[in-house]
N, C-alpha and C positions, 0 to 999 in steps of 0.2 A: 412564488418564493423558493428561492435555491435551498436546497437541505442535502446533505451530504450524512449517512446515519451506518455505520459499522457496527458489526456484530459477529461472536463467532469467538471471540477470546474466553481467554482461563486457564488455569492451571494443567500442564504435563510434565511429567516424567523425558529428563534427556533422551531421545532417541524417540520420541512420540511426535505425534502429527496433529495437527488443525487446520480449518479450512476460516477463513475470515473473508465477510461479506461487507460490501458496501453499497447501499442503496441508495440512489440517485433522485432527485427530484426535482423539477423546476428549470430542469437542462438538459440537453442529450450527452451523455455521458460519453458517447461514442464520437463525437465530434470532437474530445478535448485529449492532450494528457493528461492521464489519470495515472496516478503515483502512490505507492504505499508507500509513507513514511515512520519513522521507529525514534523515538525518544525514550534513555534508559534514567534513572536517577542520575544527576550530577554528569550526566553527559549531553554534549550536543546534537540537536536532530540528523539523523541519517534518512538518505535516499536511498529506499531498500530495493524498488520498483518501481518499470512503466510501463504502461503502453498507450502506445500510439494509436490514431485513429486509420490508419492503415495495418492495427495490429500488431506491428513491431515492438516487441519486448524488450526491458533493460532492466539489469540486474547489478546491484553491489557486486563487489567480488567478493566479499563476506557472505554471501547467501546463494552465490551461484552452484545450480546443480543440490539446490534444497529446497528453495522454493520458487514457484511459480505462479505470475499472475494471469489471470482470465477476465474474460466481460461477458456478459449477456444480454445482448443487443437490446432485445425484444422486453427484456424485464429491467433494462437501464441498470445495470449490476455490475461491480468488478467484483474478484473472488481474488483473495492469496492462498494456495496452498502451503502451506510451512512443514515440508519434512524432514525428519534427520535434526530436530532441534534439537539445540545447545544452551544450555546456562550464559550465553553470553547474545541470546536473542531475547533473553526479557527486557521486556520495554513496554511504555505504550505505544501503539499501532494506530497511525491516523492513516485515513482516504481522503486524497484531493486534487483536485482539478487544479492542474498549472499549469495551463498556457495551450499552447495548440500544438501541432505537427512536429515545426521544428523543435519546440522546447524538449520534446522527448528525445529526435535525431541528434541534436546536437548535444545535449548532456545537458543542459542547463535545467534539465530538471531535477537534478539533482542540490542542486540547492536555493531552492523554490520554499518560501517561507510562509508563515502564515497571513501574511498583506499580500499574497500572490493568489490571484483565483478563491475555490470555494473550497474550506476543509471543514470536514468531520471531528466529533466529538472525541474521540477515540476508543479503541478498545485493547484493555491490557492481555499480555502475556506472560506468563510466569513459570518459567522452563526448571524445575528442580533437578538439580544432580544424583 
């Protein structure tokens, strides 16, 4: 059974850091694109990260040069580091699998929905000014 499980969210101070984890199960996580996604109140989901199964990364332009996504092959894991947050990256924070190679190379991960592959429950963030 596929489970997609993040963890790592909470509460900081603008200008504070977190590391958000996603635990993989029932699938090799490194065979797929894997994407952090961001939903705020009353706004539309964004495609905030990817990477590829060749490890090629992809970044909003909203979060480029603040955060950064990683995997961990051996423990089926992707990680986001979020630094330099802003009051305008509270949201919640899902992990999921959409689609494969090109879906990341080409952009079309970016809006990659919930009837798209395998998503996570999510986990909030909450960036105070």
């Amino acid at each position: 059974q596929v489970h997609l499980v993040e963890s790592g969210g909470g509460s900081v101070q603008a200008g504070g850091s977190l590391t958000l984890s996603c635990a993989a199960s029932g699938f090799t996580a490194m065979d797929y694109c894997m994407g952090w996604f961001r939903q705020a109140p009353g706004k539309e989901r964004e495609g905030v990260t990817a990477i590829s199964s060749d490890r090629s990364t992809y970044y909003a332009d909203s979060v480029k040069g603040r955060f950064s996504i990683s995997r961990d092959v051996a423990n089926n894991k992707v990680y986001l580091q979020l630094n330099s947050l802003k009051s305008e990256d509270t949201a919640m924070y899902y992990c999921a699998a959409v689609g494969g190679w090109y879906d990341c190379y080409s952009g079309a991960w970016r809006e990659k929905g919930t009837d798209d592959g395998y998503w996570g429950q999510g986990t909030q963030v909450t960036v105070s000014s």
